[in-house]
C-alpha positions in Angstrom: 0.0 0.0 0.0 1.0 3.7 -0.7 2.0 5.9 1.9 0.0 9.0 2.2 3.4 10.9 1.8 4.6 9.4 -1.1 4.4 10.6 -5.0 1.4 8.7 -6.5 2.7 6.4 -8.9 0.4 5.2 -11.8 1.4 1.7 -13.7 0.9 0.1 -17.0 2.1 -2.7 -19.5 3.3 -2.7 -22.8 3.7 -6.2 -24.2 6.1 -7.6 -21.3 7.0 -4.2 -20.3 6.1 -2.8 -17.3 6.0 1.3 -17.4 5.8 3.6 -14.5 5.0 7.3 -13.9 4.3 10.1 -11.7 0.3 10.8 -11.1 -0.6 13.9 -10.8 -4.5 14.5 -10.1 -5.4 18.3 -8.1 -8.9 16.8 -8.2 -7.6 14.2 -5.9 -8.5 11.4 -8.2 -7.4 8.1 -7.2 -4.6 6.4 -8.9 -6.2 4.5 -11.7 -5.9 0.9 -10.7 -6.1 -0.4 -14.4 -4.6 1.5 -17.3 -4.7 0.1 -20.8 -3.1 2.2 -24.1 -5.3 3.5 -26.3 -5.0 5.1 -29.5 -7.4 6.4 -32.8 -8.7 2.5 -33.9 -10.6 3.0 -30.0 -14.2 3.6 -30.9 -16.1 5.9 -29.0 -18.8 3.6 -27.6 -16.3 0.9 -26.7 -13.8 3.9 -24.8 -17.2 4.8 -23.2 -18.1 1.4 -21.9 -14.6 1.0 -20.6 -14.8 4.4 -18.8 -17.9 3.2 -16.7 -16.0 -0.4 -16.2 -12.9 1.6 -14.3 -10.4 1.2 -17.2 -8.3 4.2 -17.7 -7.1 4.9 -20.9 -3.6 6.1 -21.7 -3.2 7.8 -25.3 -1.2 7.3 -27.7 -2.0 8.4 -30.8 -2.7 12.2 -32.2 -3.6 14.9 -29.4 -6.3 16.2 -31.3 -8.1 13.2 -31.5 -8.2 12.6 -27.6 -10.2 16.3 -27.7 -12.4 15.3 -30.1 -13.1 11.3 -28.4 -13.4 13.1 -24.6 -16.2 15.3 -26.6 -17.5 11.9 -27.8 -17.6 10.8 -24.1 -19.1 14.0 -23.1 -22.5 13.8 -25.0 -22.7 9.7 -24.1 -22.6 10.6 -20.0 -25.0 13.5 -20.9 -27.6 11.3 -22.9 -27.2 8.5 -20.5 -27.9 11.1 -17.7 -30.9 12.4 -19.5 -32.1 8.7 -20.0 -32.2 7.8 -16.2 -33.9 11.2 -15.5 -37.0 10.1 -18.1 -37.0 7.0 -16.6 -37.3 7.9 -13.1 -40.0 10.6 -13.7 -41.9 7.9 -15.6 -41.4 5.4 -12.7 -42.7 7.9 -10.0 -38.5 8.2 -8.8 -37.4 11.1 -9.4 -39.8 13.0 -6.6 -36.6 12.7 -4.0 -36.6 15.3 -1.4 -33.7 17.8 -0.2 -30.8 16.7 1.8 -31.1 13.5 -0.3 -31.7 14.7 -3.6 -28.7 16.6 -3.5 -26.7 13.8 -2.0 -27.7 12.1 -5.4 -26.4 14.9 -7.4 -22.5 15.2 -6.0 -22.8 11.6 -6.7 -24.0 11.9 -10.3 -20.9 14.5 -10.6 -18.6 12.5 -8.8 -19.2 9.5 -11.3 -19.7 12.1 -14.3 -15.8 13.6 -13.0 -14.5 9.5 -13.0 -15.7 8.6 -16.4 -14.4 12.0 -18.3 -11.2 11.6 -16.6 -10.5 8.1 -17.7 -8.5 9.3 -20.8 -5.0 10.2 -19.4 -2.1 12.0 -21.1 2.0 11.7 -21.0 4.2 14.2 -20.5 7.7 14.5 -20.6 9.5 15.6 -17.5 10.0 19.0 -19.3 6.0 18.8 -19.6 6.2 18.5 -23.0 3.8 15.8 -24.7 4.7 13.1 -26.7 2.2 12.9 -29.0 1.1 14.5 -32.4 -0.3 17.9 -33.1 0.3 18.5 -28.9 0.4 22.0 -27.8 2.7 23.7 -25.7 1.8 23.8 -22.3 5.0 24.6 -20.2 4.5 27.7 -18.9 0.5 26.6 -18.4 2.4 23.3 -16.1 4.5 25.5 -14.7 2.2 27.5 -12.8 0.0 24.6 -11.8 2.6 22.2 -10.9 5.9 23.9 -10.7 9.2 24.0 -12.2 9.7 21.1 -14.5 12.5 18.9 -13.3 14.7 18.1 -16.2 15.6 14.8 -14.6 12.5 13.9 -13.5 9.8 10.8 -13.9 7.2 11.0 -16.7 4.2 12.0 -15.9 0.3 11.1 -16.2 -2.5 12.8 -15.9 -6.5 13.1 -17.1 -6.6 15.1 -20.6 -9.7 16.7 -18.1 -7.3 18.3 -16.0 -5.2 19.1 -18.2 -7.0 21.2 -20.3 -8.5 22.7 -16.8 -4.8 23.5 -16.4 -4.4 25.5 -19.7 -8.2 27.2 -19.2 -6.6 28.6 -15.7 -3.7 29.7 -17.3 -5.5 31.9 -20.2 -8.3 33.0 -17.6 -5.4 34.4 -15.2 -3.4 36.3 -18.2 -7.3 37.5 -19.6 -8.4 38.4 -15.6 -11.9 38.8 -15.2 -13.9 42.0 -15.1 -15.4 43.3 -11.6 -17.5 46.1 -12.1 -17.2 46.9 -8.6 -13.3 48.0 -8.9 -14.4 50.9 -11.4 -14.1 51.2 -15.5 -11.9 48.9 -17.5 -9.4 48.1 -18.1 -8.3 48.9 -14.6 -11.0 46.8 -12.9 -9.3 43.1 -13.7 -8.8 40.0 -10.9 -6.5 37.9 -12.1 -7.6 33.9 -10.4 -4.5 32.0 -10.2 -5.1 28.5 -10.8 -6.7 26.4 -7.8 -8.2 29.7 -6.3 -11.7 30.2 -6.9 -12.5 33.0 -9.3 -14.8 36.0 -8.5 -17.5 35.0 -10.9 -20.2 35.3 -8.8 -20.5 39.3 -9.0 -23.6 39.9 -6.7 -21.5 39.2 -3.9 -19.2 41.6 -4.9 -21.6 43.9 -4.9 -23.2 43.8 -1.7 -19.5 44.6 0.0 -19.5 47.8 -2.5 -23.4 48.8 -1.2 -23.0 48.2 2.0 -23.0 51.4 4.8 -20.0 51.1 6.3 -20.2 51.3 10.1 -19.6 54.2 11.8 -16.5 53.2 13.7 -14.4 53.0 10.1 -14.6 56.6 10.4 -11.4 56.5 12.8 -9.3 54.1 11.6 -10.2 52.8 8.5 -9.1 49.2 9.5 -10.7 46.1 8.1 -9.8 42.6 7.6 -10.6 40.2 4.7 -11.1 36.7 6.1 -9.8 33.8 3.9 -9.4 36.5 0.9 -8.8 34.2 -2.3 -8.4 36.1 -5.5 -8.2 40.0 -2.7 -11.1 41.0 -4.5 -13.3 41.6 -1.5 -10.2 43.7 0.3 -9.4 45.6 -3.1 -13.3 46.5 -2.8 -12.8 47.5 0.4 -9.8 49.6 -0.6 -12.2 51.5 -3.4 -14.3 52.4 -0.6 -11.6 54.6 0.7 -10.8 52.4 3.4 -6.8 52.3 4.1 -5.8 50.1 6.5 -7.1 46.8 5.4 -5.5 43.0 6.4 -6.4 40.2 4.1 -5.7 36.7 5.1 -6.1 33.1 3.6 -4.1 29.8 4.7 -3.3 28.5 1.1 -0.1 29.4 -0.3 -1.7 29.3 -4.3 -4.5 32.3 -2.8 -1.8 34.5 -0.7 0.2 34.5 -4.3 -2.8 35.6 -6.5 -4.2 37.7 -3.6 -0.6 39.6 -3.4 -0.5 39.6 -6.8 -3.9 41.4 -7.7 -3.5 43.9 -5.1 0.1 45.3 -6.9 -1.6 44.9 -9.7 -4.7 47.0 -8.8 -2.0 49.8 -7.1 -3.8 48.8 -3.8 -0.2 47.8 -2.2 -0.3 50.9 0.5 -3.7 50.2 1.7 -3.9 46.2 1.6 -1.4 44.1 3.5 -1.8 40.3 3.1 -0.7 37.9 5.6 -0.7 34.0 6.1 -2.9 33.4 9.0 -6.0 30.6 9.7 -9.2 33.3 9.7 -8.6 36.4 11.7 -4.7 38.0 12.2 -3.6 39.2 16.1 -5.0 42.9 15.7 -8.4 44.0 15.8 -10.5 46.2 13.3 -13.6 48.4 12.6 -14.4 46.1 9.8 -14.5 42.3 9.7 -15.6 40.6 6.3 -15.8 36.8 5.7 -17.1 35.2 2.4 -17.3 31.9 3.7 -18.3 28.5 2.0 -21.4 28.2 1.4 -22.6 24.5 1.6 -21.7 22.3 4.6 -20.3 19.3 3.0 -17.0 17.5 2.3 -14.8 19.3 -0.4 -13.5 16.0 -2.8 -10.6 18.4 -4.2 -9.5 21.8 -3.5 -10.7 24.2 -5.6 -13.9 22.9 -3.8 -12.4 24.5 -0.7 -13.7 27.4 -1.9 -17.7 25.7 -1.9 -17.8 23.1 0.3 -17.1 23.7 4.2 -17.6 20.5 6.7 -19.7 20.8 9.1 -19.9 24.2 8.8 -16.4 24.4 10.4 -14.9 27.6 8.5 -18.3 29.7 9.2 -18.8 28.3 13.4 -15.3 29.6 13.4 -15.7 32.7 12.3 -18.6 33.5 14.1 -17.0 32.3 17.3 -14.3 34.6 16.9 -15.4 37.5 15.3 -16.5 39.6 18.7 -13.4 39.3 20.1 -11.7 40.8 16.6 -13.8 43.9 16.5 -12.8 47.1 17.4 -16.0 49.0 19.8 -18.9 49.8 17.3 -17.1 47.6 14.7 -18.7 45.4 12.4 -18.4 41.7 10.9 -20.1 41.3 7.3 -21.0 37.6 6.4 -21.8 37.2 3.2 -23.1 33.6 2.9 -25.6 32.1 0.5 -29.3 30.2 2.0 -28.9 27.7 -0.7 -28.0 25.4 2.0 -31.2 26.4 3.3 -33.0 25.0 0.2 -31.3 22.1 0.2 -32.0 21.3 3.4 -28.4 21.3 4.4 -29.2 23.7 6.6 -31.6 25.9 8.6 -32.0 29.4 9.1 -32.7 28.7 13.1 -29.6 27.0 12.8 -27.3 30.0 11.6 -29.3 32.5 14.0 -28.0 30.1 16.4 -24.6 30.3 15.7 -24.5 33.8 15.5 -26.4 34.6 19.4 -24.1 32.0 20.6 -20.6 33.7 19.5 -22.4 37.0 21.4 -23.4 38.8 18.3 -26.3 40.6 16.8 -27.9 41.3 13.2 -27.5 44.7 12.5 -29.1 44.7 9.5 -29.1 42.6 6.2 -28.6 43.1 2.4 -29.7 40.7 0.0 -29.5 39.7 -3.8 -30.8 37.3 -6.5 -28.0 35.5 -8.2 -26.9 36.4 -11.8 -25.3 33.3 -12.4 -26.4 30.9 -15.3 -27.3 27.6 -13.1 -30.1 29.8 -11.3 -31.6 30.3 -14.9 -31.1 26.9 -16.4 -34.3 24.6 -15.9 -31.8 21.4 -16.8 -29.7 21.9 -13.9 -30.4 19.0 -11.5 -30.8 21.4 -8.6 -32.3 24.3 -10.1 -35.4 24.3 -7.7 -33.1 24.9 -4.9 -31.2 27.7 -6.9 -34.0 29.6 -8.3 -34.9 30.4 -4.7 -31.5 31.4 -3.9 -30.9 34.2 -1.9 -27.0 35.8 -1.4 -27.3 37.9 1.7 -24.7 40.4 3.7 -25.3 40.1 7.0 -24.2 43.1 9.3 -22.9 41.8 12.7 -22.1 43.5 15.7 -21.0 42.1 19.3 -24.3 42.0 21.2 
């Protein structure tokens, strides 16, 4: 068995060769236990039936082709998907009922995520791959993974992840418009890749609307609680504010978040520091964009959605009186899509908060603008057309 600590190695066979490589997987996904080679005489049905069997392909044949066959195995999980949904609303199944319902979905994902990263790509130690009509990726590798080690192992990984590697890479050189940091082309985040990107805007704008408490008045001191991409403290630093703190605990976020606020000329007014939630000093202004379902993150982009047991926001919460400066505020901006899916209650939260000694001092709230809370074929979109992204105003009771 493999030690936690080790490099994951991933194994396969070529007539009485044996072959072995480095595994590298950021969605956490398990070494495959049986690889075979494949190249352009695989069919698409029969490199879809061996997907759902466990069988991990390795390619060897032109680049291209592995696109346009992972494209092939795209519309077969979606049709197949589609087919059981007919079936159980013909069969009286598919009325199943929030927690559980959603339970079903991760698992429909989770399976979805398996069989679309069956087909695996070789690189070179240099990260170069060895097969026709490849692209360069190196400097898309380099970010994600590191320096390439001229010495090193091959390495494997899904073509899925790999192309999530290069999308990262042109997202953070494009950066992503938010309105809320003024008129382009000045008003660019730039997500590095693993930290969640600010595409949710109507958060953002809540921290933009939102009256500032009286006590920012003296200081102008505020903190930005696991801070990701620093878009929330660069807003913060449009509002005039000068003395802000932004921490996270992942060294991919402090990067980007360092990064964005030099680029953004915030550098006088934001300092960001390495710290679990809240740094030693207190402030006037406290703001925590939490994750919003309670549930186990598989991987850790999902970090940025999926918070066990609630443990990042209780924490928070706990701690949040005891950071504020007198007449300071905390501003939680959570989502009740939990709520919906009956992940969990409002009762609950109002708990949570008059148990860490605080009060709501008032509330904002906003529809979300994102596409899944229009799409009608999204498996959970009559939780998210209810959804509701709120600021809640805090103060110590």
């Amino acid at each position: 068995m493999q030690a936690a600590n080790e490099t994951p190695v991933i194994q396969w066979s070529k007539g009485d060769e044996t072959f072995n490589a480095r595994w590298v997987s950021e969605r956490h996904l398990a070494v495959p236990g049986k690889v075979v080679l494949a190249d352009d005489t695989l069919t698409a049905d029969m490199a879809y039936r061996m997907a759902c069997e466990g069988t991990a392909l390795l390619w060897q044949s032109d680049f291209q082709n592995a696109r346009q066959l992972m494209q092939a195995l795209v519309r077969r999980v979606d049709k197949n998907a589609e087919h059981k949904r007919e079936k159980a609303a013909k069969s009286g199944k598919a009325d199943v009922a929030y927690p559980q319902k959603f339970h079903l979905y991760r698992q429909a994902q989770a399976q979805r995520a398996r069989i679309l990263g069956s087909i695996l790509i070789p690189f070179n130690a240099d990260y170069s791959i060895p097969l026709r009509r490849a692209p360069d990726v190196l400097a898309a590798c380099t970010e994600a993974w590191g320096e390439p080690q001229a010495d090193g192992p091959m390495i494997v990984t899904s073509l899925r992840e790999m192309m999530g590697v290069v999308g990262a890479y042109e997202w953070r050189k494009k950066g992503v418009e938010v309105s809320a940091l003024g008129d382009p082309p000045s008003n660019r985040i730039h997500p590095y890749y693993g930290v969640f990107s600010p595409v949710r805007g109507e958060y953002v704008d809540l921290v933009l609307k939102a009256p500032l408490p009286k006590a920012c008045e003296v200081n102008g001191s505020a903190v930005d609680v696991g801070t990701g991409t620093g878009v929330l403290a660069a807003v913060l630093a449009q509002r005039w504010l000068s003395n802000i703190v932004a921490t996270d605990n992942d060294p991919r976020a402090l990067e980007c978040a360092r990064f964005n606020i030099q680029n953004l000329g915030m550098g006088k007014q934001i300092k960001v520091l390495e710290a679990d939630l809240f740094p030693e000093s207190k402030a006037d202004l406290v703001v925590c964009n939490p994750p919003w379902l309670p549930g186990k993150p598989t991987s850790p982009i999902e970090r940025a959605i999926y918070d066990e047991n609630s443990g990042m926001l209780k924490a928070f919460l706990a701690g949040l009186a005891a950071h504020l400066n007198a007449g300071g505020e905390g501003w939680l901006i959570l989502s009740d899509l939990a709520e919906h899916l009956n992940l969990r209650t409002r009762e609950e939260l109002l708990g949570w908060i008059e148990a860490a000694g605080l009060k709501v001092a008032g509330r904002l709230d906003a529809k979300p603008k994102h596409g899944k809370a229009f799409d009608n074929t999204d498996g959970l979109f009559d939780a998210r057309c209810k959804e509701m992204t709120s600021l809640w105003r805090l103060a110590a009771a």
